[in-house]
N, C-alpha and C positions, 0 to 999 in steps of 0.2 A: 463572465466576460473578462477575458486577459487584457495587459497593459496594451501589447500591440493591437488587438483589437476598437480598444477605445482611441489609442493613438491615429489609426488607422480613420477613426471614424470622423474624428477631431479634422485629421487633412481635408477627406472628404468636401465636408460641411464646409471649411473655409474656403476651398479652392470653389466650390460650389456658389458661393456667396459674392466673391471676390478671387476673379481671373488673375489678377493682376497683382495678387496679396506675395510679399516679399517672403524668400526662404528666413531675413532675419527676424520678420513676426512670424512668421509659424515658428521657428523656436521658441520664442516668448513666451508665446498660447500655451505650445505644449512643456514647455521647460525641460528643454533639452539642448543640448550643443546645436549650435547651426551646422556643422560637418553630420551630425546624426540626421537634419532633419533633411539634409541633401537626399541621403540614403533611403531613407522611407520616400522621397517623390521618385526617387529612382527604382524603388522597388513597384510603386504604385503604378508609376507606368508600365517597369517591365509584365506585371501585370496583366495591363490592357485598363484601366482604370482612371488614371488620368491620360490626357494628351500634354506635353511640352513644346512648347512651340516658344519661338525666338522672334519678336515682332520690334519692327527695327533691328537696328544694333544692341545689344546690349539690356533687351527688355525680356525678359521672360513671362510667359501668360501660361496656365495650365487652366485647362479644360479638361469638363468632369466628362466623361466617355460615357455612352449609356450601359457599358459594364461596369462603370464605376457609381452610376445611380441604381443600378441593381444592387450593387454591396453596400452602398449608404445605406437601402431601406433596408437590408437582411441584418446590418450592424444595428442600424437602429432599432429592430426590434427585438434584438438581442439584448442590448443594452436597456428596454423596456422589461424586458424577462427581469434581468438583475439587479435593476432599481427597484421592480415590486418585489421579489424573494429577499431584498436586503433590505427594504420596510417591514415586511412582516417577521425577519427575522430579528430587527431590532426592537420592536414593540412588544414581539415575545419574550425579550432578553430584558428590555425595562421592566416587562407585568412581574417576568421573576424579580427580577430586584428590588422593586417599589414592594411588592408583595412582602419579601422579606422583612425589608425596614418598614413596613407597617406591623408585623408580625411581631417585630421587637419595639414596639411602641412609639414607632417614629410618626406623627401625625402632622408638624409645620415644616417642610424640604424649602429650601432655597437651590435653585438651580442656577451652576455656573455654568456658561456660554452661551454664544447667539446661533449658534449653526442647525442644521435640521436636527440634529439628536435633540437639543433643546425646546424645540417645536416639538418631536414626537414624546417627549418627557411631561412636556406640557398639557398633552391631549391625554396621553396615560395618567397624571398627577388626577385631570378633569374627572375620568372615571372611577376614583377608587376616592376613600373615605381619608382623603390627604390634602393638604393646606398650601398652597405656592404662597410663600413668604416675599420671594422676589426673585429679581434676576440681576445675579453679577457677573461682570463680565470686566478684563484690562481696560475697555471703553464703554465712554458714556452716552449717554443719548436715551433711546427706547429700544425694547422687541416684544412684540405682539402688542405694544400698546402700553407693555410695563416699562418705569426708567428703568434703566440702568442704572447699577450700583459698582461704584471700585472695593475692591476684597477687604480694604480698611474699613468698613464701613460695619462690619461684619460683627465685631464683639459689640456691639450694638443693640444687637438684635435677638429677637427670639426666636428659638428655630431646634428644631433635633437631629437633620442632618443639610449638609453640603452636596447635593449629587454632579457630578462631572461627567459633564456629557462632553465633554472634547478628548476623543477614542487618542488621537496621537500625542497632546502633549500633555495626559491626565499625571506621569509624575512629577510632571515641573508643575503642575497645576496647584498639585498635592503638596509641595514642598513650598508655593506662595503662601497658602491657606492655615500651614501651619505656621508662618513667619508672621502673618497677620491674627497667630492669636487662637484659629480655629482647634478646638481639640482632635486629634487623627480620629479619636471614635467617634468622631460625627461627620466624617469624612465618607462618600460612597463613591464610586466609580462602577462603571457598566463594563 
């Protein structure tokens, strides 16, 4: 599923939700320029998708068309295709990984982030003959029930590798981990 597509499905949903939701939060939502997000309502109508309507002076309300709750549910089960092919494609890319570093004798992983790769790292660690040490993460607090730990915490501990489950900012991740100490060969990323 492409950007405009999700973006596309993003309007949907909120115009859907809320009539009277402003062009300057849907840019927010979507994080995009407000002159951009003009464009896609103006595209969605030309469409036939949404309606635009001007109530009073100065009020705009858009209304989802029943062509445009046909594309809600065809986006959205598109976007249902591509969250599960990108589950399963990510749990097959951790088995290889975790496989690997258990193959070189890594048995205690400390996994850094909170986000879903973390969860799905978590359930893969669950399956295989491998040890969750903890979870660090920039913030403190819990996930899944484990605390949180900040990266300082780290030469501390006993552990054989660091896996990074945060896909976009795993070299600045990498480049904390080794300031705080960690050795790069104990370092893993997906």
């Amino acid at each position: 599923m492409d950007i405009q597509a999700q973006r596309d499905l993003k309007l949907l949903n909120e115009v859907e939700q809320n009539a009277a939701v402003t062009q300057r939060s849907l840019a927010d939502k979507l994080g995009v320029a407000l002159g951009l997000t003009n464009l896609y309502l103006k595209r969605l109508a030309r469409k036939g998708y949404i309606k635009i309507t001007t109530i009073p002076r100065h009020r705009i309300k858009y209304l989802l068309t029943p062509q445009g709750l046909t594309e809600k549910s065809r986006l959205t089960y598109l976007y249902m295709q591509y969250s599960l092919s990108y589950y399963r494609d990510m749990r097959q890319r951790l088995k290889i990984v975790l496989t690997g570093l258990a193959g070189a004798g890594a048995k205690r992983i400390v996994i850094y982030g909170t986000g879903e790769l973390a969860e799905l790292a978590y359930l893969s660690l669950r399956e295989m003959d491998l040890t969750l040490v903890g979870f660090v993460d920039g913030d403190q607090g819990t996930f899944l029930s484990y605390p949180l730990w900040p990266i300082e915490t780290l030469p501390n501990w006993e552990f054989d590798v660091v896996l990074i489950t945060d896909l976009e900012e795993a070299k600045k991740i990498q480049t904390r981990l080794i300031r705080a100490g960690v050795p790069r060969e104990k370092i893993a990323t997906l």
